[in-house]
C-alpha positions as CSV (number, residue, x, y, z in Angstrom):
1,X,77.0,109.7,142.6
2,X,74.4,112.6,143.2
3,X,72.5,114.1,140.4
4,X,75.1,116.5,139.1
5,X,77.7,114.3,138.6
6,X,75.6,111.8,137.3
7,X,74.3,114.9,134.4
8,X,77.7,115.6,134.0
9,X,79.2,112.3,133.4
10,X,76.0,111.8,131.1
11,X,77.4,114.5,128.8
12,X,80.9,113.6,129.0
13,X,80.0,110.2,127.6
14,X,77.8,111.7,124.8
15,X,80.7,114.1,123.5
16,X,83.0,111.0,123.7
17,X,80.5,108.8,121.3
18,X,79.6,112.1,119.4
19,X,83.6,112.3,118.9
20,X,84.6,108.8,118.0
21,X,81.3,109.0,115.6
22,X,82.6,111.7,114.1
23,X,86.1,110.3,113.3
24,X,85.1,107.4,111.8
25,X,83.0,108.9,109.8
26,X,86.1,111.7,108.8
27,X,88.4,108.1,108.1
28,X,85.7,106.4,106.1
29,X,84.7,109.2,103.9
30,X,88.1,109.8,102.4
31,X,87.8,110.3,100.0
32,X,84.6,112.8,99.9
33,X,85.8,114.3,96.9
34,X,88.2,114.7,94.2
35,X,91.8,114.4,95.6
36,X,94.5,116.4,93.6
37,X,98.0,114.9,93.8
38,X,100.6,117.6,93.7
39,X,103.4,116.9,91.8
40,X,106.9,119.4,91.4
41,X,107.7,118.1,87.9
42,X,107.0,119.1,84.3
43,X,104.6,116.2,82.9
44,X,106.4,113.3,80.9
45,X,109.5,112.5,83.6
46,X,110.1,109.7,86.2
47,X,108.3,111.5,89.0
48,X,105.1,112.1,86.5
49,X,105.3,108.9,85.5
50,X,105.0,107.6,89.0
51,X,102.1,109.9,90.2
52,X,100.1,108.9,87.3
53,X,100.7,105.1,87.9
54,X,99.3,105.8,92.1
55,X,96.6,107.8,91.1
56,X,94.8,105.6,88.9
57,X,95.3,102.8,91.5
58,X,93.9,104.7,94.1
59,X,91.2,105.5,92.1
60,X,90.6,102.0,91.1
61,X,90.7,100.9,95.0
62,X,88.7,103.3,96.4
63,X,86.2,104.9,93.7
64,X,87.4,108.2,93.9
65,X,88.6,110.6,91.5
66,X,92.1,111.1,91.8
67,X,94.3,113.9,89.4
68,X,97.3,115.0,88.8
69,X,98.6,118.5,89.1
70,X,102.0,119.3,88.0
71,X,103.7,122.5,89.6
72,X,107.3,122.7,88.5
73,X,109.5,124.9,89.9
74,X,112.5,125.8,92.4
75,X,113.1,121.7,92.4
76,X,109.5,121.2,94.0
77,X,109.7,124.6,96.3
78,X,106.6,125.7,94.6
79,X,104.3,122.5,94.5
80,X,105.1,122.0,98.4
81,X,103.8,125.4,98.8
82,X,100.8,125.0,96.7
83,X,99.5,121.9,99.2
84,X,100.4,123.7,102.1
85,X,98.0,127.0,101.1
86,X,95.2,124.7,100.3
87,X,93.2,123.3,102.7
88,X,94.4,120.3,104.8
89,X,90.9,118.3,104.3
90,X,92.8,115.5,102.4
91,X,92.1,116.5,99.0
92,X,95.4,118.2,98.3
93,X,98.3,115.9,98.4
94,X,101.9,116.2,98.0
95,X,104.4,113.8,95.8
96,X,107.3,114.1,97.6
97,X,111.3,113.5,96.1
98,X,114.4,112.6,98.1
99,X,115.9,115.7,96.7
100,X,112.6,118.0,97.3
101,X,112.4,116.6,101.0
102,X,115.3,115.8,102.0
103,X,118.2,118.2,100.2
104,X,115.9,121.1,99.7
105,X,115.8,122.3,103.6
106,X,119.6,122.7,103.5
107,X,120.7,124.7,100.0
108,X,117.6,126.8,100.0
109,X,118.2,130.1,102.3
110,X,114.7,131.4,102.4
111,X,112.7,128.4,102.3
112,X,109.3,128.9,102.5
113,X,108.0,125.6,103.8
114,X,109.7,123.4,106.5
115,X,109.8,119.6,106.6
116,X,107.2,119.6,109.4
117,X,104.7,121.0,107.5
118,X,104.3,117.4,106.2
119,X,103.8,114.0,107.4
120,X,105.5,111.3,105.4
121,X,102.6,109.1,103.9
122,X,104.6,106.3,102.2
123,X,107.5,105.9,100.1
124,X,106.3,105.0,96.9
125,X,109.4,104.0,94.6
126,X,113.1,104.1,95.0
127,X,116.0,103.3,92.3
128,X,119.6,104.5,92.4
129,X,120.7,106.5,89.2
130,X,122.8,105.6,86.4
131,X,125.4,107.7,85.3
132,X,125.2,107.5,80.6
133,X,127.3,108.4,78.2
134,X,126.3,110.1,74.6
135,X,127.4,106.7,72.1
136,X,129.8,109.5,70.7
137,X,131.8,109.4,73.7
138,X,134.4,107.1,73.2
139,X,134.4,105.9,76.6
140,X,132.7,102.3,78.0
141,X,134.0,102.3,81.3
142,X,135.0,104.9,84.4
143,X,138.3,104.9,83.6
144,X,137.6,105.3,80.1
145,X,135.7,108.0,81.2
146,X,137.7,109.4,83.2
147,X,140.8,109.9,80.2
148,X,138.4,111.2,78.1
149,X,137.0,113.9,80.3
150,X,140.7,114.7,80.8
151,X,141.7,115.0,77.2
152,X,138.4,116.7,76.5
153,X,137.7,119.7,79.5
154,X,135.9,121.7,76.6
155,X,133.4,118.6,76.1
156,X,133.3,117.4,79.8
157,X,129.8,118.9,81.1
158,X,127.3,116.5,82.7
159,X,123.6,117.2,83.1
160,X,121.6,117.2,85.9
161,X,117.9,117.0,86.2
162,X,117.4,119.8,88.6
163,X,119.9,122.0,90.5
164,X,120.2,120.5,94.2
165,X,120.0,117.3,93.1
166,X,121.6,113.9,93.5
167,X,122.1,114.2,89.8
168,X,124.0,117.8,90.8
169,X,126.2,116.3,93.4
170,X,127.1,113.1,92.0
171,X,128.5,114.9,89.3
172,X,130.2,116.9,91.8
173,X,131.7,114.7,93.8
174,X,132.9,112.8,91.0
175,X,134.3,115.6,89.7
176,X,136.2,115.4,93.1
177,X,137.0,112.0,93.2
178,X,138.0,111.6,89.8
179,X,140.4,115.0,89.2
180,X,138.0,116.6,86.7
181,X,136.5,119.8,85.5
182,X,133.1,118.9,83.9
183,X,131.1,121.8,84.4
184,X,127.3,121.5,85.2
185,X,124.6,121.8,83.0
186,X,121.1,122.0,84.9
187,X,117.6,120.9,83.2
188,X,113.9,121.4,84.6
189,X,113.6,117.8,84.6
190,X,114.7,114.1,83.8
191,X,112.3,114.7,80.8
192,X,114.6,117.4,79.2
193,X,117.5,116.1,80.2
194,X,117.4,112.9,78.9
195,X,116.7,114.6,75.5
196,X,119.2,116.5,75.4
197,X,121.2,113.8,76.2
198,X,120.4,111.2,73.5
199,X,120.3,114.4,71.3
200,X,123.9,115.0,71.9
201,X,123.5,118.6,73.2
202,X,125.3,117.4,76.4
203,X,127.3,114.1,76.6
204,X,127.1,112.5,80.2
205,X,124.8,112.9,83.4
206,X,123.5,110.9,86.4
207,X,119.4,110.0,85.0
208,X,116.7,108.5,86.7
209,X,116.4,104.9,85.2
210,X,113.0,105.1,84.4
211,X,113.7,107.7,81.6
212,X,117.2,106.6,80.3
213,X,116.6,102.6,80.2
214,X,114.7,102.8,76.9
215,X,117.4,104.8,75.7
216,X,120.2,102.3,76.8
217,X,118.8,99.2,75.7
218,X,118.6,101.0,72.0
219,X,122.4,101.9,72.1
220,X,121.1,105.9,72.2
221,X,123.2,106.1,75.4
222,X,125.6,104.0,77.5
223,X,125.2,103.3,80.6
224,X,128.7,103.5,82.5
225,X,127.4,103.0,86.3
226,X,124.6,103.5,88.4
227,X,124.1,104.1,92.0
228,X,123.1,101.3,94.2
229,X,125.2,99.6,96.8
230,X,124.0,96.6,94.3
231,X,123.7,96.0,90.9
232,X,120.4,96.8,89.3
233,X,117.8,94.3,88.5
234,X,117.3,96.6,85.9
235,X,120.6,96.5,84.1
236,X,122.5,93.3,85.5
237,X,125.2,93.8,83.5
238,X,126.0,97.4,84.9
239,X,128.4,98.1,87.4
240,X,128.1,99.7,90.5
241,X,129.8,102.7,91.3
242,X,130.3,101.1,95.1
243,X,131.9,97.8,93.1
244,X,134.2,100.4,91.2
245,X,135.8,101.3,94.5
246,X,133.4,104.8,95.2
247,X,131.0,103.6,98.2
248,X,130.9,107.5,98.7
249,X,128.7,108.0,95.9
250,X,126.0,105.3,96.9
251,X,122.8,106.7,96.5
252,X,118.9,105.9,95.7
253,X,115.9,108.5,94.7
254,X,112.5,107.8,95.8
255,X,109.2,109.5,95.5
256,X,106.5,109.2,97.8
257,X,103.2,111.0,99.1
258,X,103.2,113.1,101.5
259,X,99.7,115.4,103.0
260,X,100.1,118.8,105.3
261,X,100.5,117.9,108.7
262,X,97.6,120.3,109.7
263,X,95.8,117.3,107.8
264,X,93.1,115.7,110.6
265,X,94.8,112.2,112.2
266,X,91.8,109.7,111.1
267,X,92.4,111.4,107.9
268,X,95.8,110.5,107.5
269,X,94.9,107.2,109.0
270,X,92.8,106.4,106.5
271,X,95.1,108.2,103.5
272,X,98.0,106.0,104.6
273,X,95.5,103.2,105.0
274,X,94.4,103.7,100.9
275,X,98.7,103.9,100.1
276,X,99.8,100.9,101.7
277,X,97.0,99.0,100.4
278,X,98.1,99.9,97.2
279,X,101.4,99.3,97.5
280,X,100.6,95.6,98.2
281,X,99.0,95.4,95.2
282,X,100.6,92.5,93.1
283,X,99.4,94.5,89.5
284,X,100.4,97.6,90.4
285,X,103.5,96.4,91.6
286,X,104.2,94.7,88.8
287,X,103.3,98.0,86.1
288,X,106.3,99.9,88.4
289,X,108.1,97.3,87.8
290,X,107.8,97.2,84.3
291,X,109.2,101.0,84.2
292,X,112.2,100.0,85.8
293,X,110.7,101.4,90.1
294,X,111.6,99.0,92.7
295,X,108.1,99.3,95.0
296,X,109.3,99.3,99.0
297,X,107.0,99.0,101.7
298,X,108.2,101.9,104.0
299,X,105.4,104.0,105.4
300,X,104.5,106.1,108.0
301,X,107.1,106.6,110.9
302,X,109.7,104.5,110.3
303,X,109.4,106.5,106.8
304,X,109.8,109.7,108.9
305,X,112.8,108.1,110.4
306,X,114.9,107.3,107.0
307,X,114.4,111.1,105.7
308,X,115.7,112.3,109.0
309,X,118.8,110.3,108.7
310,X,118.9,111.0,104.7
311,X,118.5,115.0,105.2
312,X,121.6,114.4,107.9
313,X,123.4,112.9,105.0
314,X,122.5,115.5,102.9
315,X,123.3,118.4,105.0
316,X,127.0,117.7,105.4
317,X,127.0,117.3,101.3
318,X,125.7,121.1,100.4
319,X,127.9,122.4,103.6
320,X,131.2,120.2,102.2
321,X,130.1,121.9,98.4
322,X,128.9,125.6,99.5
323,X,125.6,124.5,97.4
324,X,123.4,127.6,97.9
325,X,119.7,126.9,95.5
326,X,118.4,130.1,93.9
327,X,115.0,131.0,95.4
């Protein structure tokens, strides 16, 4: 090797090291600064409740200063677009839904964000819904249910959490399923809605367990059903929609973090590094637990690969309905 080559490979070997120095440093400073989790709820619901719980583990594991940010808005449109306009350094983060990721890209016509603008960090929590009666609804059973909503078309409106929802097109396909004409009553939130419901303002609606269960085990609502393939730890003695002879209307909601996918790759090593640690986590697990989240331990790709085949799912739902989301 003459003298050129030999300068030359010299310097290609430097940027290299300088390179690989560089990254490490980039994975192990994360994070540098405070990190501001994103979140497209109103404060005081499930998804809240969840971001909360993650950010003061991470904190915990890693030192840092973690805080919550809550951007409600066109069912999470607006908090997806406030990570995505700030910069992808790892200190703006997104918490994800199944509806926000998943349902969002097919009932929203002008969406101003696309699913790869994000790479899936981990799934944090998942639990199927259950669908509750107001205790002055004479009804303890689907079929009971079912008569009542019937004899009672001027009464029969179930609540959703958001428009575009699971909690949206459960009720819808029940209504198909079932003969009905319950007419949809959307809230900004499992918060609200769950008020509403114990208050008697609306009588039934698909909920998120974690803000209904309270509710249920003090006889301020009945729980008819919920939405796993299998009964829920949570309420054992609860029947499942897929055991009442509707597999169709299986479904689970999950949350998760998600960062922009501009963010730098030992960044996101070292984010998803930080999440799945503290998903393992046998205390943290535990105070999810407690609030009625089952904690899985999906991350990373094959993450990815269960929204891809969820948003397929989902697609053929808001074609079937002619869903079409308000911007």
């Amino acid at each position: 090797m003459n003298h050129s080559n030999r300068r030359a490979a010299c310097l290609v070997a430097a940027f290299l090291a300088l390179g690989l120095a560089a990254s490490g440093a980039l994975a192990q400073a994360w994070p540098a600064k405070p990190v501001t989790l994103v979140v497209g709820t109103p404060a005081g619901g499930a998804v809240d409740a969840y971001a909360r719980a993650f950010a003061e583990q991470l904190g915990k594991q890693t030192g840092g200063t973690f805080l919550i940010e809550n951007k409600p808005g066109a069912n999470g449109n607006i908090s997806a677009e406030a990570v995505l306009h700030a910069p992808a350094d790892g200190a703006t983060l997104w918490i994800g839904t199944q509806s926000m990721v998943t349902i969002n890209p097919s009932a929203y016509d002008r969406l101003r964000w696309k699913p790869s603008d994000f790479k899936p960090i981990v799934k944090g929590v998942e639990a199927p819904l259950v669908l509750v009666t107001h205790p002055s609804v004479p009804a303890r059973t689907l079929s009971e249910l079912a008569a009542w909503a019937k004899a009672n078309p001027q009464k029969a409106a179930y609540a959703s959490f958001s428009p575009g929802t699971p909690s949206q097109f459960l009720g819808f396909q029940l209504n198909e399923l079932l003969k009905l004409d319950m007419v949809h009553i959307p809230y900004k939130g499992s918060a609200p809605q769950v008020t509403d419901l114990v208050g008697g303002q609306v009588l039934l609606g698909f909920t998120q367990i974690q803000t209904s269960i309270q509710h249920i085990k003090a006889g301020k609502l009945h729980a008819i059903a919920v939405t796993s393939a299998q009964r829920s730890r949570f309420l054992p003695q609860v029947p499942t929609l897929h055991e009442l002879g509707y597999p169709a209307l299986d479904t689970t909601i999950w949350f998760g973090l998600f960062a922009p996918a501009a963010t730098p790759a030992p960044l996101l090593d070292a984010i998803g590094a930080a999440a799945v640690k503290a998903q393992a986590d046998p205390g943290y697990r535990a105070k999810l637990e407690q609030q009625g989240f089952d904690v899985p331990t999906e991350s990373g790709a094959a993450f990815a690969a269960s929204i891809a085949q969820e948003s397929a799912r989902w697609a053929k739902l808001v074609k079937a309905t002619g869903f079409k989301a308000n911007d």
